[in-house]
Backbone bond lengths (Angstrom), bond angles and torsions (degrees), N, CA, C in turn:
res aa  C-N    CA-C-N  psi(-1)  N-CA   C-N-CA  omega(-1)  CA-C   N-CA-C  phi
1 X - - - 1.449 - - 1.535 107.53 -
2 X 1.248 120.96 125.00 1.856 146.22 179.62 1.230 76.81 -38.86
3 X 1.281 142.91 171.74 1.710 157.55 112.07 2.112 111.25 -79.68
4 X 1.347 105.88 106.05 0.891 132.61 -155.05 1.636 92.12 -53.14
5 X 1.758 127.25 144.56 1.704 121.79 -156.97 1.547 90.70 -90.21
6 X 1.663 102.11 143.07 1.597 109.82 164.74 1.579 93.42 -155.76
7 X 1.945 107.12 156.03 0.966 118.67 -178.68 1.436 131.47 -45.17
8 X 1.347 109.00 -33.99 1.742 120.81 -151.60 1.539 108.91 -90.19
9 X 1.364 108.83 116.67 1.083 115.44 178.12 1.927 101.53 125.88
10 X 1.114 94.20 -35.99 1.608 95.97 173.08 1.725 136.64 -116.32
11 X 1.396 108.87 -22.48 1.266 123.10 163.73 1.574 117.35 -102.00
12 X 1.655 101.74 -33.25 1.095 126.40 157.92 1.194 141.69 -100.05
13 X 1.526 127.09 121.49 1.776 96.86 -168.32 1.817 85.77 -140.77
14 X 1.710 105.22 -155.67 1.566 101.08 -156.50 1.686 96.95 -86.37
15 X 1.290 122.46 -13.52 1.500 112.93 176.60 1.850 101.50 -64.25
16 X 1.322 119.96 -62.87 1.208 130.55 -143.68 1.668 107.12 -64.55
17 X 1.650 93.82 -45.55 1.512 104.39 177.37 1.612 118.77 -76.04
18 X 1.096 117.67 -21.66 1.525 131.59 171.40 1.496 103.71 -52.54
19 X 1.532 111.47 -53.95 1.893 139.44 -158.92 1.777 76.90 -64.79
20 X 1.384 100.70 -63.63 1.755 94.17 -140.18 1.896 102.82 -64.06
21 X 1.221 97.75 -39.11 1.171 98.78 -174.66 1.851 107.73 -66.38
22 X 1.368 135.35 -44.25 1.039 126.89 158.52 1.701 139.76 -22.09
23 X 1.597 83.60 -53.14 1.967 114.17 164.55 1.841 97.27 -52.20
24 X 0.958 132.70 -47.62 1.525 121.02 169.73 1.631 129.46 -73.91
25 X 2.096 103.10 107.03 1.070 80.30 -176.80 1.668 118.47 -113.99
26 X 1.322 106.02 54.79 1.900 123.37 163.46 1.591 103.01 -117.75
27 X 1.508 111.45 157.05 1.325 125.95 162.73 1.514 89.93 -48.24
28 X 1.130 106.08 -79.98 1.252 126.07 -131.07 1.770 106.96 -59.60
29 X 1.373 118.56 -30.85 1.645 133.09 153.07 1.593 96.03 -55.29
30 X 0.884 148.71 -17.90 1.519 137.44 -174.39 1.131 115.24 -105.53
31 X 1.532 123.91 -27.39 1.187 129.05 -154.51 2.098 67.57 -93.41
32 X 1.483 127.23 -76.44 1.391 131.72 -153.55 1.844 96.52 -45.24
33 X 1.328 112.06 3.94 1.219 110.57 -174.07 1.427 125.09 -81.75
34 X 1.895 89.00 -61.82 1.539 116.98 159.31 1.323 113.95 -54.06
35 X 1.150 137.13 -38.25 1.542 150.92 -179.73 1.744 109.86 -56.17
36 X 1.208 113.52 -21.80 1.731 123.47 -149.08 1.608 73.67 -122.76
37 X 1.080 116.94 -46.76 1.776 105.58 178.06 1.027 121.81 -34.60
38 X 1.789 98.54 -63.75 1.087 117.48 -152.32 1.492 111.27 -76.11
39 X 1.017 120.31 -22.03 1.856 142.54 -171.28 2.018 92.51 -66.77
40 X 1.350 103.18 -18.28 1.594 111.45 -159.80 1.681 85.96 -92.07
41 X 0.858 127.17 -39.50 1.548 128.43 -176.64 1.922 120.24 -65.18
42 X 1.191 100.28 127.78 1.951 117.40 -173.54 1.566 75.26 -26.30
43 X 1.854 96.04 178.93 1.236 106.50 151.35 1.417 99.29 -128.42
44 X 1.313 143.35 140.19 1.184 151.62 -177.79 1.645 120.69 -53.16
45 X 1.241 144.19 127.74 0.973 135.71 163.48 1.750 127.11 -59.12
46 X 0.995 117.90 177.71 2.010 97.86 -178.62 1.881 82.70 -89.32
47 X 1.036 131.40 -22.90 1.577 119.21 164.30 1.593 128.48 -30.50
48 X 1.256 76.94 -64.82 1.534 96.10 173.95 1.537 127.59 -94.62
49 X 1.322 106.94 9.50 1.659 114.30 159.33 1.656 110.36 -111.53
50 X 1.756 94.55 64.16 1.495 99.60 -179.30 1.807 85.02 -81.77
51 X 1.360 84.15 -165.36 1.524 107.56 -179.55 1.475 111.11 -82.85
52 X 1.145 121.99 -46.41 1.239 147.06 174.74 1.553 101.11 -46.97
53 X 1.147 127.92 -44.95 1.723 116.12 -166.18 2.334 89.73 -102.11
54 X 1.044 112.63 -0.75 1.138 113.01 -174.73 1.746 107.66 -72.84
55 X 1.284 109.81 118.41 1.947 115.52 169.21 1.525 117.13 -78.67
56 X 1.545 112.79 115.64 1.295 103.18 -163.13 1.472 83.68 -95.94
57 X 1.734 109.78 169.40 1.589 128.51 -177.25 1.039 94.91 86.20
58 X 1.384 141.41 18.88 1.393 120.73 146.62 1.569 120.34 -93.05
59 X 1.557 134.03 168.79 0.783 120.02 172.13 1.915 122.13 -96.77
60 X 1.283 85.75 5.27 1.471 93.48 -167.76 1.733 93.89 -128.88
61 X 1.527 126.92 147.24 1.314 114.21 -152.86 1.972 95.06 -86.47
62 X 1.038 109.68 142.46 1.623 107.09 -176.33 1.847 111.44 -135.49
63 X 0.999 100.41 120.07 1.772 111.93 -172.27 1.804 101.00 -94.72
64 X 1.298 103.24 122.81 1.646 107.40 150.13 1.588 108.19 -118.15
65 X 1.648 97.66 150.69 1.193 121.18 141.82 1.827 138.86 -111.48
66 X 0.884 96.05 164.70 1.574 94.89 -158.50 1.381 114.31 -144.45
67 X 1.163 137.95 122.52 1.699 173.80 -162.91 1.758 115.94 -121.79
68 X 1.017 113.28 128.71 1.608 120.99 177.90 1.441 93.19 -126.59
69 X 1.098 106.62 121.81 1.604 114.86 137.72 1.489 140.94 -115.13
70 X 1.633 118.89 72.16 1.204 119.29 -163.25 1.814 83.97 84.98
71 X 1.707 102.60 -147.75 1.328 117.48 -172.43 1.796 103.98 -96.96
72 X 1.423 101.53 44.34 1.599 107.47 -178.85 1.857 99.35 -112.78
73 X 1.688 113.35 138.25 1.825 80.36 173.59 1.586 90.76 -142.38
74 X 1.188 96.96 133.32 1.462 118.58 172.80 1.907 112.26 -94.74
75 X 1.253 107.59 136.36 1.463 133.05 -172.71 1.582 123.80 -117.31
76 X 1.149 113.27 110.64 1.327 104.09 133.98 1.183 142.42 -170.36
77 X 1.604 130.00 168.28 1.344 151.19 -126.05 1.497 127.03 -111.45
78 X 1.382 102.32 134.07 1.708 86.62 177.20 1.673 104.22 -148.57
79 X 1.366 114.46 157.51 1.846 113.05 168.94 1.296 104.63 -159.43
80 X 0.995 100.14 143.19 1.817 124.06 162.11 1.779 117.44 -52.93
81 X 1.178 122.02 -9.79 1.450 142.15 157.99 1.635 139.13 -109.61
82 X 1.223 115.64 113.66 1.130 128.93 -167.36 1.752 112.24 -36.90
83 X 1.510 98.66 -67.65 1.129 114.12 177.46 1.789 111.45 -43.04
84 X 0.902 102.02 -58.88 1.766 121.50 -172.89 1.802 104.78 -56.77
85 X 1.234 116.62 -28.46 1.202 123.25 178.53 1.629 101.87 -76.29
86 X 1.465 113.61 -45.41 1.456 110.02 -177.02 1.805 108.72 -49.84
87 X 1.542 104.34 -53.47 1.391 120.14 -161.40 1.850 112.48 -73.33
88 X 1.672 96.24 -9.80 1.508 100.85 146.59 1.382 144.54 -80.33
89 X 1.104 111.39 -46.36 1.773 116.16 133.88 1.358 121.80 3.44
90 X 1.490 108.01 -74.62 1.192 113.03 -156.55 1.721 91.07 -78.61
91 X 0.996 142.10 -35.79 1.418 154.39 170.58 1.178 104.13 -43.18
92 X 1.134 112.26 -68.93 2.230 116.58 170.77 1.357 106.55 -46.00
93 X 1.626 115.51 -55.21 0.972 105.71 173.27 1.991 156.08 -25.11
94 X 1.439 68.84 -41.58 1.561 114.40 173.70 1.243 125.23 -79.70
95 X 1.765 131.30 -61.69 0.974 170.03 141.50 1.626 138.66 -18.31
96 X 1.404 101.79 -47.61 1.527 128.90 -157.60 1.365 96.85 -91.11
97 X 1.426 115.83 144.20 1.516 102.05 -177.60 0.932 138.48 64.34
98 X 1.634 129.32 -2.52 1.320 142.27 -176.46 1.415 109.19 -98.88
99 X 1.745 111.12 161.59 1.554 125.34 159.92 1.543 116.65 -53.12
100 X 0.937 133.60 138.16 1.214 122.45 137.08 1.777 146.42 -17.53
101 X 1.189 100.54 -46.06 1.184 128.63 169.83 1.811 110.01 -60.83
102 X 1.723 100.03 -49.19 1.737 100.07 -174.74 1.661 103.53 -99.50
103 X 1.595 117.88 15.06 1.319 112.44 152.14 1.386 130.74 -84.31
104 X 1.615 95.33 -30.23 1.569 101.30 -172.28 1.901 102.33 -97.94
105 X 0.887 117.22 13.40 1.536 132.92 -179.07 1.497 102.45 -109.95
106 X 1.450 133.72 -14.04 1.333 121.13 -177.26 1.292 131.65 -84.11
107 X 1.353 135.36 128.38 1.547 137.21 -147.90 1.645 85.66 -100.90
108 X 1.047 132.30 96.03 1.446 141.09 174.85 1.521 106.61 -62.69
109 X 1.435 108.74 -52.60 1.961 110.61 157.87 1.136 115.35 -25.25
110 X 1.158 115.21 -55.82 1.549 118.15 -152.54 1.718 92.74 -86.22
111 X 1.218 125.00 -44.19 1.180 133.69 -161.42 1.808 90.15 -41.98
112 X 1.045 101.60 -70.33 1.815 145.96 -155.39 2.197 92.06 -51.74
113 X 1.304 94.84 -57.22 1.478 119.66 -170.15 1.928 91.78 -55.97
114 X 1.642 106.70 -66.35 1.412 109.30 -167.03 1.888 109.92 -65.92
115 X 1.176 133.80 -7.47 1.182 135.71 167.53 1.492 89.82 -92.31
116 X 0.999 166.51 24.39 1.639 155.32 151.62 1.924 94.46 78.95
117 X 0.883 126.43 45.40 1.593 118.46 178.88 1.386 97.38 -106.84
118 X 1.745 125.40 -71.15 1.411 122.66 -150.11 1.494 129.70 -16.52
119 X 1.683 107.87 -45.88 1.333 121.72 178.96 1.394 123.21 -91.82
120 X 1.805 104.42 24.73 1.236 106.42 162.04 1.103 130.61 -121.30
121 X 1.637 117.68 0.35 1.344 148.19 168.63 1.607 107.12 -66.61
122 X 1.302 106.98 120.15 1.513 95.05 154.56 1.873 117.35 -81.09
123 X 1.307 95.74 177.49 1.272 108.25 -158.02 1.743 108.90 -63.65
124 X 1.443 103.99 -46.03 2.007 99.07 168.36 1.561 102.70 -68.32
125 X 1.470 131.40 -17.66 1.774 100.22 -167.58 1.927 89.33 -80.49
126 X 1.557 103.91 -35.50 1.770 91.59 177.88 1.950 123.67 -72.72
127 X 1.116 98.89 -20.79 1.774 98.73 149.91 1.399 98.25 -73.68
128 X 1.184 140.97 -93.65 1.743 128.78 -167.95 1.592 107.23 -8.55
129 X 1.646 98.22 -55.16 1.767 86.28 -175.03 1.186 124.03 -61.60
130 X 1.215 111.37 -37.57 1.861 119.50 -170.18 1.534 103.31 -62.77
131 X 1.352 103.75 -23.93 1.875 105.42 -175.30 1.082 94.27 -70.68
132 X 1.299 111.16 -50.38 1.822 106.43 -162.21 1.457 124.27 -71.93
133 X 1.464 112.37 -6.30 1.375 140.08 176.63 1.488 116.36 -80.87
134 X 1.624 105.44 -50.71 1.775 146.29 167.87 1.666 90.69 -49.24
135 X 1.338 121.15 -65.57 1.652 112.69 -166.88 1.457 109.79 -83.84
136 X 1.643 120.11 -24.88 1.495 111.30 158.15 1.506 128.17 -44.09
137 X 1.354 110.27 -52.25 1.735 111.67 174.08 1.192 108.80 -78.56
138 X 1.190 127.37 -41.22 1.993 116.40 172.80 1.639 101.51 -55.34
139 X 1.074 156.98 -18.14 1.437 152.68 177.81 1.260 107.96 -110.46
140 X 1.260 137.30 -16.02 1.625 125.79 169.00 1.720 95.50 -104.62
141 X 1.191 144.74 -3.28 1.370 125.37 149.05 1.524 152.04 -34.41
């Protein structure tokens, strides 16, 4: 199955989106940020919101798909929440197109922290992330 085309990871990656989102200094410019991201992301078919591509430990339901090429891995993302769709973005961002090696090496904290987000997450959307981070390296292994 194709993995349906979205920006992140190739027009967008974790320098650019880190910058832009930094350049905002309100929640609320950040949040309309992630929001405009996320609007950029497929929307999943009920095909492809089997169970099987579903990340559990989130609180909001979140679908990956997943592509190998050699030690190349292509991503992508879907959720039933607006917000959560933004904060995938930045995850593709990160993610998409990368080695193996610089997936399971990525400090998602820091990612999150250097765009001005960390301290705007409550504590389950930053467990949500670590899951979604947690099922990234269990599937590119």
């Amino acid at each position: 199955m194709a993995l349906p085309h979205h920006p992140f990871g190739t027009e967008l990656n974790q320098t650019t989106v880190t910058e832009m989102l930094a350049q905002h200094t309100s929640w609320e410019d950040k949040y309309r940020q992630l929001i405009l991201w996320g609007k950029r992301l497929p929307t999943f078919t009920d095909a492809q919101k089997q169970t099987a591509n579903q990340v559990h430990g989130c609180e909001s339901a979140v679908w990956f798909l997943h592509q190998a090429e050699g030690d190349t891995h292509y991503f992508a993302a879907d959720s039933n929440a607006r917000i959560v769709k933004g904060l995938l973005a930045i995850v593709l961002a990160c993610v998409h197109g990368q080695h193996g090696n610089a997936i399971h090496t990525l400090d998602i904290d820091r990612v999150f922290q250097q765009a001005g987000l960390a301290h705007h997450l409550s504590e389950s959307r930053t467990n949500g992330l670590h899951a979604i981070i947690e099922y990234i390296h269990q599937i590119t292994r």
